[in-house]
N, CA, C and O of each residue as an XYZ file, in Angstrom:
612
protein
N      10.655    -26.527     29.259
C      11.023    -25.142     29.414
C      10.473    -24.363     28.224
O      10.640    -24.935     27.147
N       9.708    -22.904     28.172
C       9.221    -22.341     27.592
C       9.961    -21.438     27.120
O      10.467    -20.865     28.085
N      10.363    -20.917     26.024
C      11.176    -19.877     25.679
C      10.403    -18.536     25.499
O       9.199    -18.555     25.248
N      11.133    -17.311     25.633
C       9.954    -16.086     25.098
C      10.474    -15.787     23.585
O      11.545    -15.939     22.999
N       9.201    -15.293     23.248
C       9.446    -15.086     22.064
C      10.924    -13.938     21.216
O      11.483    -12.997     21.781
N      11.068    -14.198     20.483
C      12.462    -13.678     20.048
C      11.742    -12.197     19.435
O      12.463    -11.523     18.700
N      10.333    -11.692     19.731
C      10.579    -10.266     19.441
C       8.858    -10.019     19.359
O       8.064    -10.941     19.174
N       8.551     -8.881     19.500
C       7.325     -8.230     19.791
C       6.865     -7.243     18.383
O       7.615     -6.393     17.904
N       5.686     -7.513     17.934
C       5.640     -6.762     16.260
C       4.133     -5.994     16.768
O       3.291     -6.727     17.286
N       3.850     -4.618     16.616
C       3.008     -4.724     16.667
C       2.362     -3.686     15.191
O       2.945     -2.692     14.758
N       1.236     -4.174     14.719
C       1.300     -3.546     13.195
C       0.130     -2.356     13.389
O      -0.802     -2.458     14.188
N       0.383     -1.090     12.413
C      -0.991     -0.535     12.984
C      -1.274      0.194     11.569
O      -0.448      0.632     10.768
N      -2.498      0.196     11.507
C      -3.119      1.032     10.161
C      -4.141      1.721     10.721
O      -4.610      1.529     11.842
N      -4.575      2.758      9.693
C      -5.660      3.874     10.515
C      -6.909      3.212     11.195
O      -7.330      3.598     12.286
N      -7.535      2.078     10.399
C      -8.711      1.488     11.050
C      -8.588     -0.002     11.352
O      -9.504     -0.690     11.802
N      -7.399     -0.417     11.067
C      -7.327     -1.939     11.856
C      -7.833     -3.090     11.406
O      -7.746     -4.220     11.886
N      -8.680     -2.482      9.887
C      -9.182     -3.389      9.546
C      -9.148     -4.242      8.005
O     -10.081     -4.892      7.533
N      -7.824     -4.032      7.409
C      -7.249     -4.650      6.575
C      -5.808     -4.811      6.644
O      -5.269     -5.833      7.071
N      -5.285     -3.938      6.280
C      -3.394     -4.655      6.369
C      -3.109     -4.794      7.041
O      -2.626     -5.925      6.998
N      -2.904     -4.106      8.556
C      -3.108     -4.668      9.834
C      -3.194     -5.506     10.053
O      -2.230     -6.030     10.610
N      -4.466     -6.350      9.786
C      -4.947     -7.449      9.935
C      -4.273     -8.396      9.175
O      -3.749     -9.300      9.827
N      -4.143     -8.429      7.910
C      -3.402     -9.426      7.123
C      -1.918     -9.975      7.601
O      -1.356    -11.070      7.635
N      -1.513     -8.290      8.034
C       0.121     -8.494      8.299
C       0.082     -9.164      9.372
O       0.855    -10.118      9.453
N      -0.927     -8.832     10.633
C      -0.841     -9.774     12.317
C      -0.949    -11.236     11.603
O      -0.127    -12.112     11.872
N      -2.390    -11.525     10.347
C      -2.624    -12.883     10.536
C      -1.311    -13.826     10.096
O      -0.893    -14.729     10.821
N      -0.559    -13.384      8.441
C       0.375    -14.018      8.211
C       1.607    -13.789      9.279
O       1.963    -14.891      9.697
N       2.178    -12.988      9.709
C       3.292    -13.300     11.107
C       2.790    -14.420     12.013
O       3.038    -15.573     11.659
N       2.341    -14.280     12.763
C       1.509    -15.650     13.229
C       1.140    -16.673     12.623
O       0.533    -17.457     13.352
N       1.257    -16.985     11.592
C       1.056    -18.105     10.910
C       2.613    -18.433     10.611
O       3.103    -19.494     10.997
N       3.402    -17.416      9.868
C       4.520    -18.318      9.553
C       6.094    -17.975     10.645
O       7.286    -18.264     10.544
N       5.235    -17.211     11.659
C       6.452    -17.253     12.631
C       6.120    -17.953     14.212
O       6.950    -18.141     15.101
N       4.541    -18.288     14.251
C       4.216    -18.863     14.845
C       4.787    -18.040     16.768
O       4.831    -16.851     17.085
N       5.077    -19.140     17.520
C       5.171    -18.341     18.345
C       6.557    -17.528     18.959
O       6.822    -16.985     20.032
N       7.188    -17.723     17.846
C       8.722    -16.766     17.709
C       8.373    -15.636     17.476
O       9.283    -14.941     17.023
N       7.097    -14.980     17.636
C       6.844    -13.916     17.440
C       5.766    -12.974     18.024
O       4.979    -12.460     17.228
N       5.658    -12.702     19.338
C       4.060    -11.937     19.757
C       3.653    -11.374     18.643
O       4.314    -11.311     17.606
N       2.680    -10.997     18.796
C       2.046     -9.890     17.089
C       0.949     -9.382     17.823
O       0.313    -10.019     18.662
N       0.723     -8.047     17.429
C      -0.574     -7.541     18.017
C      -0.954     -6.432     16.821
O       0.015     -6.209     16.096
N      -1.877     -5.867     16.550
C      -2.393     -5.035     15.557
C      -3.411     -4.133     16.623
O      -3.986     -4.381     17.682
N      -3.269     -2.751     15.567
C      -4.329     -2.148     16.088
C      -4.534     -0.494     15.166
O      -3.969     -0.417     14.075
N      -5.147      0.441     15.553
C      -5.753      1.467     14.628
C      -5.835      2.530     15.595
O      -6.246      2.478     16.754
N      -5.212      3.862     14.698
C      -5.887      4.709     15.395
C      -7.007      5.379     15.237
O      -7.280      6.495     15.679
N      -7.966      4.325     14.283
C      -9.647      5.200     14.771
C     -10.018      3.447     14.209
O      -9.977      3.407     12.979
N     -10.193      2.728     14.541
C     -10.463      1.788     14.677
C     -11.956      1.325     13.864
O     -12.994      1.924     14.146
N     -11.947      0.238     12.864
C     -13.158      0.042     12.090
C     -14.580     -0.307     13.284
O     -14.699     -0.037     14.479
N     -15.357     -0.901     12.463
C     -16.544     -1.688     12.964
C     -16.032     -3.152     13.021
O     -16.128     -3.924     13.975
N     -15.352     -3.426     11.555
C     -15.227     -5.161     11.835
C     -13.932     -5.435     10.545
O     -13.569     -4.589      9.727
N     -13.494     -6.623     10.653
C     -12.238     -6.456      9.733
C     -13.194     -6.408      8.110
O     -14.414     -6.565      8.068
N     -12.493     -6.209      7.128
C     -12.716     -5.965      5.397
C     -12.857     -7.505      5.201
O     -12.096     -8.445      4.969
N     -14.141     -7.325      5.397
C     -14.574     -9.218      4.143
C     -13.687     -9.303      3.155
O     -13.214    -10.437      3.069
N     -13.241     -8.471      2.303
C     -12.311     -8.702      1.260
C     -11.190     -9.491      1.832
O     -10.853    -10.655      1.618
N     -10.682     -8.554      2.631
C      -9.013     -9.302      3.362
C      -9.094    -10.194      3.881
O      -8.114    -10.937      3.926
N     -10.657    -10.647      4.708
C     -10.922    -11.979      4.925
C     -10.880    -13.213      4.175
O     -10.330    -14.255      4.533
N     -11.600    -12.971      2.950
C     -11.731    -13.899      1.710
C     -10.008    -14.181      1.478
O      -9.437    -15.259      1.638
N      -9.459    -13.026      1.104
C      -8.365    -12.716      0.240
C      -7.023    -14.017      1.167
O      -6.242    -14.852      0.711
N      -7.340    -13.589      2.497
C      -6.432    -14.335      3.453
C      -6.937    -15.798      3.327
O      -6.157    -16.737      3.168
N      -8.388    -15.951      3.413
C      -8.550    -17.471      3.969
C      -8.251    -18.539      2.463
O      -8.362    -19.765      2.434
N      -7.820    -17.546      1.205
C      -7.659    -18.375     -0.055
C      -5.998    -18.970      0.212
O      -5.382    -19.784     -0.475
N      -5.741    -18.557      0.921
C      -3.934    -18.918      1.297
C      -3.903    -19.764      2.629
O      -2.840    -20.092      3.156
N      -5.139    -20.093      3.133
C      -5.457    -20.773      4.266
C      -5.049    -20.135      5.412
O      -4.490    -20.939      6.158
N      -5.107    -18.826      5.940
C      -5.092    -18.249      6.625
C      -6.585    -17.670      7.629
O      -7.446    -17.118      6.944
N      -6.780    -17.744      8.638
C      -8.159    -17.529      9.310
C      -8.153    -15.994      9.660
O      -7.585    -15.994     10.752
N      -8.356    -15.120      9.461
C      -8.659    -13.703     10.587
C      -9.495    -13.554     10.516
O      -9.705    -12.367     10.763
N     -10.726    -14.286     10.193
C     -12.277    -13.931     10.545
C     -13.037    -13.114     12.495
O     -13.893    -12.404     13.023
N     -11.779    -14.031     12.732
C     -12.454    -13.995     14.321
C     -11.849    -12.629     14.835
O     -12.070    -12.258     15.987
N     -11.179    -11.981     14.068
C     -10.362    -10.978     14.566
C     -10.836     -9.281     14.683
O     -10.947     -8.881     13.524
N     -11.096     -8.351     15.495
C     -11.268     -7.078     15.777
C     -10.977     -6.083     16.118
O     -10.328     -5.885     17.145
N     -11.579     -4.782     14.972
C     -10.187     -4.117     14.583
C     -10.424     -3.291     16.501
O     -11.424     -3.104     17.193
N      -8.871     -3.004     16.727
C      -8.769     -2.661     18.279
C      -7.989     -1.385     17.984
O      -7.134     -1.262     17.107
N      -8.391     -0.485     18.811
C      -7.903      0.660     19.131
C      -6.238      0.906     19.534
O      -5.909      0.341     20.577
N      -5.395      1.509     18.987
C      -3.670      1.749     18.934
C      -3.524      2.362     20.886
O      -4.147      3.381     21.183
N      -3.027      1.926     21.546
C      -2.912      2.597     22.977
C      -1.193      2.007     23.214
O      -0.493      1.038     22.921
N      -1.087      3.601     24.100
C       0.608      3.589     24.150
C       0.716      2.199     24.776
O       1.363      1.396     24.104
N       0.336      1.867     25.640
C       0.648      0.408     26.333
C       1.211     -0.707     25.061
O       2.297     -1.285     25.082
N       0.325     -0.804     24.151
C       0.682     -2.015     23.183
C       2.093     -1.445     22.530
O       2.959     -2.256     22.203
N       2.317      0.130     22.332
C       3.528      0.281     21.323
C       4.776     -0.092     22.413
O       5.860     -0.574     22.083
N       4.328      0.271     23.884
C       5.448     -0.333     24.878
C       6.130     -1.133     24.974
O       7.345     -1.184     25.166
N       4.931     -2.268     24.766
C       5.006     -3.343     25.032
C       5.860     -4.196     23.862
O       6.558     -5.118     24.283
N       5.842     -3.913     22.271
C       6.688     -4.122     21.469
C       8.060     -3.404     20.728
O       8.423     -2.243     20.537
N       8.623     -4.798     20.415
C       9.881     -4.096     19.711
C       9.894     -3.550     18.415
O      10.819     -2.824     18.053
N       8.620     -3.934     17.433
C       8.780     -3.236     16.303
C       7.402     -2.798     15.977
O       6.463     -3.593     16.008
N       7.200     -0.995     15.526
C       5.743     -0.741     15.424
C       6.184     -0.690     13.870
O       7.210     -0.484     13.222
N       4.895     -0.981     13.655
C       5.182     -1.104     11.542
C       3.873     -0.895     11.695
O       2.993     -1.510     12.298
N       3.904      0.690     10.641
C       2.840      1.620     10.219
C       2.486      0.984      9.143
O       3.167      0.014      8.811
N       1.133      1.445      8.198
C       0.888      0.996      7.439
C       0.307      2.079      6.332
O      -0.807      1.994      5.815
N       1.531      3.377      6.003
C       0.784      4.363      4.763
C      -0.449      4.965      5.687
O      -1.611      5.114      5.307
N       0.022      5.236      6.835
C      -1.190      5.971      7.254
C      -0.637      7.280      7.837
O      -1.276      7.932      8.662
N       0.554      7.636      7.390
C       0.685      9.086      7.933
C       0.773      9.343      9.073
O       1.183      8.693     10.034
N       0.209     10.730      8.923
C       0.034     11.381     10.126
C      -1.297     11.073     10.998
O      -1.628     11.971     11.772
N      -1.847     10.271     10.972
C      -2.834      9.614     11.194
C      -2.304      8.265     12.691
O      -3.051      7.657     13.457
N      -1.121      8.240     12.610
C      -0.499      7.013     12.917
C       0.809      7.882     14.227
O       1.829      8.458     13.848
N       0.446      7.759     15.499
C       1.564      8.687     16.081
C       2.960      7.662     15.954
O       3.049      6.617     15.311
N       4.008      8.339     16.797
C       5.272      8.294     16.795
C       5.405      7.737     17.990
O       4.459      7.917     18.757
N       6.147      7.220     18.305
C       6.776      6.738     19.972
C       8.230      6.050     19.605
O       8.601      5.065     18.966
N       8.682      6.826     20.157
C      10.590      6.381     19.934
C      10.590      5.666     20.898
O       9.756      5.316     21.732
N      12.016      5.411     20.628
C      12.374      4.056     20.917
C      12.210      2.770     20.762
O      12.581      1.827     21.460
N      11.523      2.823     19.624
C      11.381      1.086     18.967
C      11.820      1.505     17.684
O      12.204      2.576     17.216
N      11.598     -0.044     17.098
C      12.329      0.093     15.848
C      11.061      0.291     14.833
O      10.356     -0.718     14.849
N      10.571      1.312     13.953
C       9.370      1.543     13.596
C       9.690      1.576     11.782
O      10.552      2.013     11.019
N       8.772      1.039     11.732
C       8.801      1.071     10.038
C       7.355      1.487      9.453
O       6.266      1.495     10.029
N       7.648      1.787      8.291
C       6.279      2.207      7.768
C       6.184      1.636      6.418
O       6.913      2.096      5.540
N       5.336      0.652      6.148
C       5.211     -0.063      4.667
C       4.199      0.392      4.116
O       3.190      0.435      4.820
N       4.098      0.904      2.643
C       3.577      2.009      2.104
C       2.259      0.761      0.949
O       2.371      0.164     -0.122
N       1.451      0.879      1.710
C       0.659     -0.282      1.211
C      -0.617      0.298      0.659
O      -1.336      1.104      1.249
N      -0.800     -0.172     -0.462
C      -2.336      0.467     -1.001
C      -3.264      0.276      0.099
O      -3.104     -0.814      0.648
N      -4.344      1.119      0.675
C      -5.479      0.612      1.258
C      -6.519     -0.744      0.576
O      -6.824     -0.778     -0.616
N      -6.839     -1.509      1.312
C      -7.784     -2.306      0.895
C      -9.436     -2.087      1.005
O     -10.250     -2.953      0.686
N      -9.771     -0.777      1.510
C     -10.887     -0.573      2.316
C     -11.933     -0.366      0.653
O     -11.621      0.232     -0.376
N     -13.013     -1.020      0.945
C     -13.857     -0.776     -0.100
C     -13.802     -1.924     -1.719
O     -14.678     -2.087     -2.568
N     -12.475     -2.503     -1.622
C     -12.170     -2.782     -2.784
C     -12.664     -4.360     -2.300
O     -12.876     -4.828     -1.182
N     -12.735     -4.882     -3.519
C     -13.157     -6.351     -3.520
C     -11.742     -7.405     -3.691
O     -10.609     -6.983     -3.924
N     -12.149     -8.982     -3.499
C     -10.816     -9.649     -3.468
C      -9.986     -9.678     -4.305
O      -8.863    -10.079     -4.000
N     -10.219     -9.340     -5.379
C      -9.510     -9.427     -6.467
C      -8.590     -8.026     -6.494
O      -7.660     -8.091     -7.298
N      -8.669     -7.094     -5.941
C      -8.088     -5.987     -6.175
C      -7.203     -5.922     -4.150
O      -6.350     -5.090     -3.840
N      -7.703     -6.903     -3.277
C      -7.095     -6.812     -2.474
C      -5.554     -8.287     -2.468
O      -4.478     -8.375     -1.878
N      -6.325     -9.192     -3.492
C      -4.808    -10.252     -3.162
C      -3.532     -9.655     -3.797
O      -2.507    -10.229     -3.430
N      -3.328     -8.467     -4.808
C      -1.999     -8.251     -4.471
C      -1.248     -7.159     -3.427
O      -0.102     -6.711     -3.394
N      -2.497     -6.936     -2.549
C      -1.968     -6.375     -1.491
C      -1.560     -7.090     -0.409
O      -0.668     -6.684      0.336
N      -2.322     -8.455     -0.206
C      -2.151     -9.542      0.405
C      -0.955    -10.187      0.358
O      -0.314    -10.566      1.339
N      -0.528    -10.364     -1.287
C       0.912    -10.794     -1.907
C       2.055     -9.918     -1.381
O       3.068    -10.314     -0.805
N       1.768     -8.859     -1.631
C       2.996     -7.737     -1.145
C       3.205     -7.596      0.569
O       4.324     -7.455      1.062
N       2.250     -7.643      1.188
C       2.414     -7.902      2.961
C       3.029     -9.388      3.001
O       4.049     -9.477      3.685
N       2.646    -10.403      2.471
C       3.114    -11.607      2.772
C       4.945    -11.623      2.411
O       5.675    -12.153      3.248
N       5.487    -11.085      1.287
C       6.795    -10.704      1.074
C       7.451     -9.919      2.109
O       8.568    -10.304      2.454
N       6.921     -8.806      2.709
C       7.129     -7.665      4.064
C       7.350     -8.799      4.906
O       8.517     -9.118      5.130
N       6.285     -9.550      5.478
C       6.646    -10.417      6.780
C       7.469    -11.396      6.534
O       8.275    -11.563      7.450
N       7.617    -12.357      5.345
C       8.909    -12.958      5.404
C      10.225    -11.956      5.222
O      11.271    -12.593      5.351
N      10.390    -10.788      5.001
C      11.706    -10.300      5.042
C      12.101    -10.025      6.457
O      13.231    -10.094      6.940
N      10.860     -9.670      7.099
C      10.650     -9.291      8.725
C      11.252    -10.484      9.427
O      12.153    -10.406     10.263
N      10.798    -11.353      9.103
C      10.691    -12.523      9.991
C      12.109    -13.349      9.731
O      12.123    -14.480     10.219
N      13.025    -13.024      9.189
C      14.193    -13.061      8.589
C      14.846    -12.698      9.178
O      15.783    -13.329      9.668
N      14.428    -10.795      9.457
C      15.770     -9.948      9.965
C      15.419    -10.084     11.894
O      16.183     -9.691     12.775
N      14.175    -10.693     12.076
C      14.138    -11.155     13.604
C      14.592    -12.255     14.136
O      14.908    -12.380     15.319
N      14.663    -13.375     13.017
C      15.936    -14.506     13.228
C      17.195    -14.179     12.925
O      18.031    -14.844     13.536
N      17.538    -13.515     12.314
C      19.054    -13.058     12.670
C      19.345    -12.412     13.593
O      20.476    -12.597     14.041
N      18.601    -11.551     14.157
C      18.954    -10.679     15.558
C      18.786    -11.947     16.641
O      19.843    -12.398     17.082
N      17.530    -12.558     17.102
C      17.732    -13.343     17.526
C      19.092    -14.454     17.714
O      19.327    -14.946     18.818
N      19.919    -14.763     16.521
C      20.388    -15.678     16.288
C      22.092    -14.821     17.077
O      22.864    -15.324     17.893
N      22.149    -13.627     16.504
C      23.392    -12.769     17.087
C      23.424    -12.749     18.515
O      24.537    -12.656     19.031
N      22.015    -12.845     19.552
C      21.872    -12.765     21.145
C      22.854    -13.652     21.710
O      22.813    -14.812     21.300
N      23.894    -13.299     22.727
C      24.515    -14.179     23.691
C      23.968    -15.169     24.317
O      23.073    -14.791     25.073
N      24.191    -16.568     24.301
C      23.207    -17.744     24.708
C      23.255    -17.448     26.066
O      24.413    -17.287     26.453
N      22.347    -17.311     26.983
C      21.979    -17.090     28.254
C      23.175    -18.511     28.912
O      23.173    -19.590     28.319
N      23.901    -18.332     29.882
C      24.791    -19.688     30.458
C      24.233    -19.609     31.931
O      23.969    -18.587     32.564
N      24.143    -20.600     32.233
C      23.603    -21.087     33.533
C      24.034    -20.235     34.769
O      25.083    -19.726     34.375
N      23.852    -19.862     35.844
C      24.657    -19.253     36.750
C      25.200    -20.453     37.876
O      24.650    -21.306     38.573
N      26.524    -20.022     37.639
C      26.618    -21.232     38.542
C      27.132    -21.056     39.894
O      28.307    -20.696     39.970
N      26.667    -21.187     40.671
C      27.225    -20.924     42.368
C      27.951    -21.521     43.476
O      27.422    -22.486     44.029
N      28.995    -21.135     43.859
C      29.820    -21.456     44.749
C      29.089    -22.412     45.470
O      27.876    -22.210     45.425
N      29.549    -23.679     46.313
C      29.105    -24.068     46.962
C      29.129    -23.969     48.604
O      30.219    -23.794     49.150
N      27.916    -24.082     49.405
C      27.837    -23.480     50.539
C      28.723    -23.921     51.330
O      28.782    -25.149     51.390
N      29.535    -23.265     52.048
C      30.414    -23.935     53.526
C      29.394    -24.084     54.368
O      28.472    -23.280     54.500
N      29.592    -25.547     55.204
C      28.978    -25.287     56.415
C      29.707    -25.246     57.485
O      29.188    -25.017     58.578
């Protein structure tokens, strides 16, 4: 039996192609599949920041293969938590989820050394995240079997 995941994250920064990216790769790595994750931008790069690439794969993390994708209402639908990334007004609104905004230096332009403590500081964000989604999880009423009368014949 397959369980669904205990919650939907989806992260978005203006071009999709650094914190975004870092924050999708580490959730998925240390929440594995207790967690959909999707990322995306609202003006979307060319390709993710070699920096954040380097910066991630020194912690053994992969997002090489990853591309920055365009923000569309469907994906914010589709999750329970949109987490902005210091991008303002740049970044729309859609209520009804639970939305956060983590106020993160940009990485765009800068080299690895000036992006791993941005790397460090997202990796702290998703374990606090990934914390307060196992406790909600953990508060849910255990689903009980339905159980049904048996048929007269």
């Amino acid at each position: 039996m397959t369980t669904s995941p205990a919650a939907s994250v989806l992260f978005v920064c203006v071009h999709n192609a650094g914190r975004s990216q870092m924050a999708a790769g580490f959730l998925q790595h240390l929440a594995g599949d207790r967690v959909e994750v999707r990322s995306a931008g609202s003006m979307p790069g060319d390709q993710v920041n070699p920096s954040a690439v380097a910066a991630m794969a020194e912690v053994g993390i992969d997002i090489s293969d990853q591309k920055p994708k365009i923000l569309t209402t469907e994906a914010v639908q589709a999750s329970d938590y949109v987490i902005t990334m210091g991008c303002g007004d740049a970044c729309p609104f859609f209520p009804g989820k639970k939305y956060l905004d983590w106020k993160l230096e940009d990485p765009a332009g800068q080299g690895v050394e000036a992006v791993r403590p941005i790397r460090d500081e997202i990796k702290g964000l998703i374990e606090g995240l990934i914390a307060e989604i196992d406790a909600k999880a953990a508060q849910r009423p255990a689903r009980r079997p339905v159980r049904r009368p048996p048929r007269r014949r």
